[in-house]
C-alpha positions in Angstrom: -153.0 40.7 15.9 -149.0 41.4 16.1 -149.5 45.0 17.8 -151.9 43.1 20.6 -149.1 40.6 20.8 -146.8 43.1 21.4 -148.9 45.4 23.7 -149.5 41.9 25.5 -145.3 41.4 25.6 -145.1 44.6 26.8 -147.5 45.0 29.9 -145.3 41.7 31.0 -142.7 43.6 31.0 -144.1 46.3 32.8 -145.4 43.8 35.3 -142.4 42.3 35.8 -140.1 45.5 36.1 -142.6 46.3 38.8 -142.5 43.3 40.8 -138.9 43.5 40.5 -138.0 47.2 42.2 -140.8 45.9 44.6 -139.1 42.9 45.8 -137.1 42.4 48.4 -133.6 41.5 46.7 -133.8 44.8 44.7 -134.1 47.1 47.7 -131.8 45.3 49.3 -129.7 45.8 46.0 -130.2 49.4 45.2 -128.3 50.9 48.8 -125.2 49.8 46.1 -124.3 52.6 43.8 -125.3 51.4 39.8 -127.1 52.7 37.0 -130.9 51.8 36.5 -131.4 48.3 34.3 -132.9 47.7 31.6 -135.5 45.1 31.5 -134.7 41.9 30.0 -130.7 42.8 29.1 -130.4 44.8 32.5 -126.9 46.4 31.5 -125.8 44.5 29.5 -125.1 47.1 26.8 -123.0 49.0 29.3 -120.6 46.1 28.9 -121.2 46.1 25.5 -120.8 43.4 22.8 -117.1 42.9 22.3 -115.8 40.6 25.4 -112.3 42.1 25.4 -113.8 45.1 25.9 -115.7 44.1 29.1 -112.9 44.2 31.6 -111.9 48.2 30.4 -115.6 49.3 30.5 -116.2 47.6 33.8 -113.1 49.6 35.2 -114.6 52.9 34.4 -118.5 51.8 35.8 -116.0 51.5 39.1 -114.8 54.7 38.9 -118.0 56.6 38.1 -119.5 55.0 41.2 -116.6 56.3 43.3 -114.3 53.2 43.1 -116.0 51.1 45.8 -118.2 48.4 45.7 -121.2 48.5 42.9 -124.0 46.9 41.7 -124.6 45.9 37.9 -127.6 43.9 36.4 -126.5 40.9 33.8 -129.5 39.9 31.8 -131.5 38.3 34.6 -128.3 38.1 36.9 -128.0 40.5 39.9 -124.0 41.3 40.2 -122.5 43.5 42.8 -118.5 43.9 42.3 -116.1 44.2 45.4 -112.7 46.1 45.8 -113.0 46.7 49.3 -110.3 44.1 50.9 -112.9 43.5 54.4 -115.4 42.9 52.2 -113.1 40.2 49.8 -112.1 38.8 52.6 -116.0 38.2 54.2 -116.2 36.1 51.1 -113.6 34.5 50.4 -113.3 32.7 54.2 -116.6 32.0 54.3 -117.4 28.1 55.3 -120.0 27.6 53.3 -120.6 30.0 50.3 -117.9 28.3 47.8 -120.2 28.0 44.8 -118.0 29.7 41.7 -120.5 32.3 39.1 -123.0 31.0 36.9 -122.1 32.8 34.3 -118.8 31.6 34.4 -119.4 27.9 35.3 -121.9 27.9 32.4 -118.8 29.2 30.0 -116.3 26.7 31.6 -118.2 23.4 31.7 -118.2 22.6 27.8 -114.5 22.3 28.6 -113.4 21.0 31.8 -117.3 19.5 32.9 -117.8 19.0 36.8 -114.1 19.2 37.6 -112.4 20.5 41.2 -113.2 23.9 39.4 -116.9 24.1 39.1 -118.1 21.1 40.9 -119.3 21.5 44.6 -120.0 19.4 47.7 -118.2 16.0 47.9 -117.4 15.8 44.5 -115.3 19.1 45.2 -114.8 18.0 48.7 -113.7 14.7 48.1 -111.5 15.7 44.9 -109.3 18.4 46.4 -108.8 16.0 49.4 -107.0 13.4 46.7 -105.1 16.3 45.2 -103.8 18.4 48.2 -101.1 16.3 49.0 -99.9 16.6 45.4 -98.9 20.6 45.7 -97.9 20.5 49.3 -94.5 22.1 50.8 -93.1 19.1 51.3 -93.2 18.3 47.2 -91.6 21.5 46.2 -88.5 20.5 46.0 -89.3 17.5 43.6 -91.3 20.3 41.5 -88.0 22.1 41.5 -86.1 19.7 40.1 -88.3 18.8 37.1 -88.5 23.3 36.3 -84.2 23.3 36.5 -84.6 19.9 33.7 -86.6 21.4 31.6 -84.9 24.7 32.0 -81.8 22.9 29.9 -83.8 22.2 27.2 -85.4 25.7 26.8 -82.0 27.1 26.7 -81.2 25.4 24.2 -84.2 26.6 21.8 -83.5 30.4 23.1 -79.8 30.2 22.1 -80.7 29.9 19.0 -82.7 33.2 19.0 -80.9 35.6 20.7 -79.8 37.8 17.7 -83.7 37.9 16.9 -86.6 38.6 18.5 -88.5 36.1 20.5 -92.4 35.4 21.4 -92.1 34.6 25.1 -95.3 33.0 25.1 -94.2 30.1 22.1 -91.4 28.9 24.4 -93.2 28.8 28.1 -96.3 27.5 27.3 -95.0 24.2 26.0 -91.7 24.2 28.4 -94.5 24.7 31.4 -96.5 22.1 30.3 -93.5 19.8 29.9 -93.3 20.5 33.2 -96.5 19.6 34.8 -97.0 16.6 32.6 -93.6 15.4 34.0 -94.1 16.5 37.7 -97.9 16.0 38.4 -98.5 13.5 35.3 -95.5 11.3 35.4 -95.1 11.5 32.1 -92.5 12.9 29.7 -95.0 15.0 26.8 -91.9 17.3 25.6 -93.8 19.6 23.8 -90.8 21.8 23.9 -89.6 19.1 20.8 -92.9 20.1 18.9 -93.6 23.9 19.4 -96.4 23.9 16.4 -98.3 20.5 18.7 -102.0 20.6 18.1 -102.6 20.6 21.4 -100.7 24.0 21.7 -103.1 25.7 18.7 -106.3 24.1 20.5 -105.5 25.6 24.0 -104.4 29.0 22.7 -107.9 29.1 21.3 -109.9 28.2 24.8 -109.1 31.6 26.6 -111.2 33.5 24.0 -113.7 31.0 23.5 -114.7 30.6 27.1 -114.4 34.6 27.1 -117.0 35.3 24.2 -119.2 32.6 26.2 -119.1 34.4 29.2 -119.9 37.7 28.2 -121.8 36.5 25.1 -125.4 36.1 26.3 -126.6 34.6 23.2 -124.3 31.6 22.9 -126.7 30.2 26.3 -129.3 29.8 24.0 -127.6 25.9 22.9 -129.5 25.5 19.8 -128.5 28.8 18.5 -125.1 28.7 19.3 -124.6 24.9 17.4 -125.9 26.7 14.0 -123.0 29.2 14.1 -119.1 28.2 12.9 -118.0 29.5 16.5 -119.4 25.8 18.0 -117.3 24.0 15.8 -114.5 25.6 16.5 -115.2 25.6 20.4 -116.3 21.5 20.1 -112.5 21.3 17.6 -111.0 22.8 20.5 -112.8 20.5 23.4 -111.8 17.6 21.3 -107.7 18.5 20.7 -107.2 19.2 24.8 -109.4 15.8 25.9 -107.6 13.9 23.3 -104.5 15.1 24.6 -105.5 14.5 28.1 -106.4 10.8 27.2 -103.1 10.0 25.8 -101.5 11.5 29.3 -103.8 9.0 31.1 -103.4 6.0 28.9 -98.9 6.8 28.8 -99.4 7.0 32.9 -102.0 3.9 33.1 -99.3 2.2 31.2 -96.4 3.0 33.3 -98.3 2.5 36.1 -99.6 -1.4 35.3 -96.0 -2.2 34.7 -94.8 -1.2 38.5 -97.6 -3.3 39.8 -96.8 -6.0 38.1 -93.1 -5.7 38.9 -93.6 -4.8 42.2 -96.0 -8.5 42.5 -92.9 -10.3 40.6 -90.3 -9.1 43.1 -92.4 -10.3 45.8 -93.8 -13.6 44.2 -92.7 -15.7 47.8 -94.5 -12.7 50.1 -98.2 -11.6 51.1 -98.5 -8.4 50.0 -101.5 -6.1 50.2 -100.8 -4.1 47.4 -103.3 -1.2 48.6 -101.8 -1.3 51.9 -98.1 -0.5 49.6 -100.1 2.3 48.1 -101.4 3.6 51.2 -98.2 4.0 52.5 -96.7 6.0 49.2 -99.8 8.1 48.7 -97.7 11.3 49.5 -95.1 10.6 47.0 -97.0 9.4 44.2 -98.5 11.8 41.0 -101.5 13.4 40.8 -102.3 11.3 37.6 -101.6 7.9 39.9 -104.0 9.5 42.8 -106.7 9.7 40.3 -106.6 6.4 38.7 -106.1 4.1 41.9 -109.2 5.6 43.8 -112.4 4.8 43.8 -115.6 6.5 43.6 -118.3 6.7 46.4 -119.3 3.1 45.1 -116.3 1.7 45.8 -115.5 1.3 41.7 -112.8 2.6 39.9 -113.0 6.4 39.4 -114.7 6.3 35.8 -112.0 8.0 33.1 -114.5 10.3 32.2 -114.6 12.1 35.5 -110.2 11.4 35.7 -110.3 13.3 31.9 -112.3 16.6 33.3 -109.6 16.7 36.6 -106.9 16.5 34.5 -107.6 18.4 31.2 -108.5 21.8 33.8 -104.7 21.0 36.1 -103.1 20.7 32.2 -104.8 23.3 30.8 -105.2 26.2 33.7 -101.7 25.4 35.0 -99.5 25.7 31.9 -101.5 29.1 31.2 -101.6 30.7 34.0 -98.4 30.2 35.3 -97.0 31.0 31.3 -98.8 34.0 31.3 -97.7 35.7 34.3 -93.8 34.5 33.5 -94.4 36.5 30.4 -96.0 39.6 31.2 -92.9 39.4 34.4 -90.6 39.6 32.1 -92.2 41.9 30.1 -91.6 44.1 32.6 -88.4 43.5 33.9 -87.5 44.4 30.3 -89.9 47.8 30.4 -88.0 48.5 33.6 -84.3 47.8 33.3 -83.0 49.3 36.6 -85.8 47.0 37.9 -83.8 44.2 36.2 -80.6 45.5 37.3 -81.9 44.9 41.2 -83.4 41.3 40.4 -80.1 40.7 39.1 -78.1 41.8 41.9 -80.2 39.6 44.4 -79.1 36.7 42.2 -75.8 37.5 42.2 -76.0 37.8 46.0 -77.6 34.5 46.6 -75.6 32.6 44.0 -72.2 34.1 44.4 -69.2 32.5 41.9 -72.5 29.2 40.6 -74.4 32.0 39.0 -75.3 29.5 36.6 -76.2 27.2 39.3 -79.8 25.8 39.2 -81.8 26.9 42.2 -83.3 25.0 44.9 -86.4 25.5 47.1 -83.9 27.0 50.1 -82.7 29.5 47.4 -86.1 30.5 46.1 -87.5 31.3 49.8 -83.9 33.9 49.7 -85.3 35.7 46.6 -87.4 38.3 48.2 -87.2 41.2 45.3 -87.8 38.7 42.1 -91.1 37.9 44.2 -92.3 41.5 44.8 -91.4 41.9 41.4 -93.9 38.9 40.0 -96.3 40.2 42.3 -96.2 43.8 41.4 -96.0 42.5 37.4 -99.5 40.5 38.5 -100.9 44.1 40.5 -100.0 46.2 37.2 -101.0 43.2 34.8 -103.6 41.1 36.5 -103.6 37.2 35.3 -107.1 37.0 37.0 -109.1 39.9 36.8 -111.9 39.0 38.4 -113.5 35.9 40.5 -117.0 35.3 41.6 -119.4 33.9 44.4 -122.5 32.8 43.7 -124.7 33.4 47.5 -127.1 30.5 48.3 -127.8 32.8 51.6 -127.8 36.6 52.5 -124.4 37.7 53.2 -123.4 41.0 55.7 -120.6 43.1 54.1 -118.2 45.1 56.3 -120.2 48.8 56.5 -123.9 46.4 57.7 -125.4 46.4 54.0 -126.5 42.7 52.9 -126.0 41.4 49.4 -129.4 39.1 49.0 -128.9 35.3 48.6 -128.9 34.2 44.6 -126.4 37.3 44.4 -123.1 36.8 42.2 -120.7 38.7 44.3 -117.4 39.4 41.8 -113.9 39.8 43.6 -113.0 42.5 40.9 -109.0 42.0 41.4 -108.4 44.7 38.2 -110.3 47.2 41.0 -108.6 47.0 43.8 -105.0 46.4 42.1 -105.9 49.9 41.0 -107.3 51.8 43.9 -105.6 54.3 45.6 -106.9 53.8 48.7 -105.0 50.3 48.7 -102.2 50.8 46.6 -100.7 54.2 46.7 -99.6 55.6 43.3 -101.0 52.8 41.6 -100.0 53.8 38.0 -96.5 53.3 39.1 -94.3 50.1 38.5 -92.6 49.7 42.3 -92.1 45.9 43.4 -91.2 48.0 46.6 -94.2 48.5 47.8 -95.1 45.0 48.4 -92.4 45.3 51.6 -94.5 47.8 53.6 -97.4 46.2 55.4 -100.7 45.9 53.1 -104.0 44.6 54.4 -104.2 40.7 53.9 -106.8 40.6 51.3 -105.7 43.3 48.7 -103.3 40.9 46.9 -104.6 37.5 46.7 -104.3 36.5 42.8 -104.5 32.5 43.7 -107.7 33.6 45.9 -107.7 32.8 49.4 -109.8 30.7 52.1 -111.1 27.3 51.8 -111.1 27.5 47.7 -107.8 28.9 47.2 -105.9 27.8 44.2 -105.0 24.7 45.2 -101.6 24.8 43.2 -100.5 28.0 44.5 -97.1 27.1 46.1 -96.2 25.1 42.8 -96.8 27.9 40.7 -94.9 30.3 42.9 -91.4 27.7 43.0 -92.0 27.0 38.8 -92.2 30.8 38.3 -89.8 31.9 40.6 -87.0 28.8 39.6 -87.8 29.6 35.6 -87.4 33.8 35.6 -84.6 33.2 38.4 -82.8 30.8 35.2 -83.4 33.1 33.2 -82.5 36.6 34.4 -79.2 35.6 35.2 -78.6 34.1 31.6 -80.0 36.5 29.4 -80.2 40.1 29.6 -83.9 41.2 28.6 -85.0 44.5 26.2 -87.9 45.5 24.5 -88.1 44.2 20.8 -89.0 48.1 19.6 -91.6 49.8 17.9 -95.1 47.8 16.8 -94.1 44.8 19.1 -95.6 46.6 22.3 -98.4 44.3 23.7 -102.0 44.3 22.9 -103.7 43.0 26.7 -106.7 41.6 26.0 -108.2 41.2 29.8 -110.0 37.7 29.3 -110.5 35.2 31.8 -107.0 35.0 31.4 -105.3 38.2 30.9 -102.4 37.6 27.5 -101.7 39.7 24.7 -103.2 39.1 21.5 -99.6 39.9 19.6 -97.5 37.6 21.7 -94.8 38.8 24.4 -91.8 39.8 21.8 -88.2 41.0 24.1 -84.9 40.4 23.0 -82.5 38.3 24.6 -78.9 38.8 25.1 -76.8 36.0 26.5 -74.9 37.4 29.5 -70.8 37.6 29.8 -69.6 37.5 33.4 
């Protein structure tokens, strides 16, 4: 009975495979270089079963298909990977096709549910519309202010280590999220005070987690995963950075019913409209304060569920991000001294006799080399590696061929940062080469097009204001032998050992 099961289970397959190469999507498919799937895992064993492996082994699939564009088949996903810049740039400015991966939704959601990130139509719509305003031009120089205060108290904690070594990535992660919970949050978390915070632990944990869900194609199946000890720790994890996220809202709520009320007290003998007030300040309110005075499509009070998902992904993505590319900047600007030595000497040019000054916005816009040298940090260590579209419709690459509708097309940043044809020499550190002309679309880390990071000039001013206070205050060196870091290329890129330099406090 079990060998006619199986010859049963088999002919399916065979069926199936059939149909498959028969079908329209797979000849549209196969005019991309990629090796033949198998059924049911398609190849998935050529990306193996360790997910920090994943990035390197998709890297070399690229090169044995001549570096350009590819095809791959996820278990019953059809992927095809881009590093041509036309062809990124076809897909990121499209109107209309701005649904993010399955794959990767599926792994995110646990986490940050149907927030900005994965949600689409007017919930996305209607949600980047309240937050835009919040990471405008016009707010950078607020943004600036609360980087250069928290700067102080950083200082202070890397003072006390500069005859030791120090993990770059202990000190930024909680001084950036001081940052945004003060800035964007309106309220003062100071994490910096409390290094060893849960909240720290929990989030450290989420990069892998989401990671091993992503590539992990077992942990779909839900009532598998729960039996296994790699749930609890995920649903541990969920719990620490929504608690966290709820004390935010309730400190904020707080604050927030006491200026109502005062502003009704100072204005007991007047009409006032107090929406019409808040109309009129919308610009210069927080984020948090955006979120909890608007209302849903019913015309309720945005439920605190849906305010929790919004901002546990702006906490959570825009501490690590940003912390992680700081890092790995410096990093390099230790690696490369004479690199240093420039970014240095632009300071000193900008700053003159105040080289202790703390910058402002003006001042960052003047600092041309420290920004090609975060961006060439970024090329040579991508944050982001990769970024997908998943096609509701058939979609016309540069050279004619169509990628079918129901498609994931991946943006493979790691790729193109590579590719000679973009980036000449590309093994080379040169922060140079981002002053010669590029195209457009071969260096956009914070994507591009209608769903472009929505935070990216914040991120740019924090970074830029932090390493600006920091090159000119400490001079940075390796920390020697076995501290050299272990890149794990996740959905964030970060090293598994930490970001270990030395830092020597500058005489001038």
């Amino acid at each position: 009975m079990f060998f006619i099961l199986l010859l049963f289970a088999a002919g399916l397959l065979c069926v199936h495979e059939f149909m498959r190469r028969r079908s329209r999507n797979w000849k549209l498919l196969s005019k991309y270089p990629g090796d033949s799937p198998l059924p049911i895992i398609g190849n998935g064993l050529q990306l193996g079963f360790d997910a920090d492996e994943s990035s390197h082994r998709l890297i070399e699939l690229w090169k044995k298909h001549g570096r350009n564009n590819f095809r791959m088949t996820v278990g019953s996903e059809e992927w095809v990977l881009l590093s041509d810049p036309d062809d990124v740039a076809i897909i990121l400015n499209h109107p209309t096709e701005l649904g993010k991966q399955i794959e990767r939704n599926t792994a995110m959601k646990p986490f940050f549910g149907n927030s900005v990130s994965t949600s689409e139509g007017e919930r996305w719509r209607s949600t980047r519309k309240l937050m835009a305003p919040s990471f405008h031009f016009k707010t950078l120089e607020k943004r600036v202010e609360h980087v250069n205060k928290y700067c102080d108290r950083l200082f202070e904690l890397l003072d006390d280590q500069t005859d030791g070594v120090v993990d770059m990535y202990r000190y930024l992660r909680p001084y950036m999220f001081d940052i945004l919970c003060s800035s964007v949050m309106g309220v003062d978390y100071n994490l910096l005070n409390e290094l060893d915070h849960p909240y720290l632990k929990a989030s450290e944990k989420v990069v892998n987690i989401i990671t091993q869900n992503y590539f992990s194609y077992w942990r779909n199946i839900k009532y598998l995963f729960m039996l296994t000890p790699f749930y609890k720790e995920m649903m541990d994890a969920i719990t620490t950075i929504k608690s966290t996220s709820t004390d935010i809202i309730a400190q904020r709520k707080k604050k927030l019913n006491q200026i109502i009320e005062d502003t009704k007290n100072n204005n007991k003998n007047v009409d006032i409209n107090l929406e019409e007030i808040i109309e009129t300040k919308v610009d210069d309110m927080c984020l948090l304060d955006k979120f909890l005075l608007s209302k849903s499509f019913n015309g309720e009070p945005t439920p605190e569920e849906m305010i929790n998902e919004e901002i546990t992904l702006v906490c959570w993505t825009g501490h690590y991000t940003t912390t992680m590319t700081m890092a790995h900047t410096l990093y390099c600007l230790a690696k490369y001294p004479e690199v240093q030595k420039r970014v240095l000497e632009e300071q000193k040019s900008i700053f003159h006799k105040e080289i202790h000054k703390k910058p402002t916005n003006h001042e960052l816009t003047e600092m041309k080399y420290l920004e090609a040298t975060i961006k060439e940090s970024i090329r040579v260590i991508p944050t982001v590696t990769k970024i997908g579209r998943q096609l509701k419709n058939d979609l016309q690459l540069k050279d004619g061929r169509v990628v079918p509708a129901d498609t994931t097309l991946v943006i493979f940043y790691e790729a193109i940062y590579q590719d000679p044809k973009t980036f000449s020499e590309p093994e080379k550190y040169n922060p140079e080469r981002f002053f010669s002309s590029m195209h457009n679309h071969a260096f956009v880390p914070f994507s591009a097009g209608p769903r472009n990071c929505i935070g990216f000039r914040y991120a740019w001013a924090a970074m830029k204001a932090t390493i600006s206070n920091i090159v000119r205050r400490y001079e940075l060196t390796l920390a020697g032998p076995g501290t050299e870091p272990q890149f794990a290329y996740r959905i964030i890129t970060e090293s598994t050992n930490g970001i270990r330099l030395k830092l020597k406090k500058r005489v001038y």
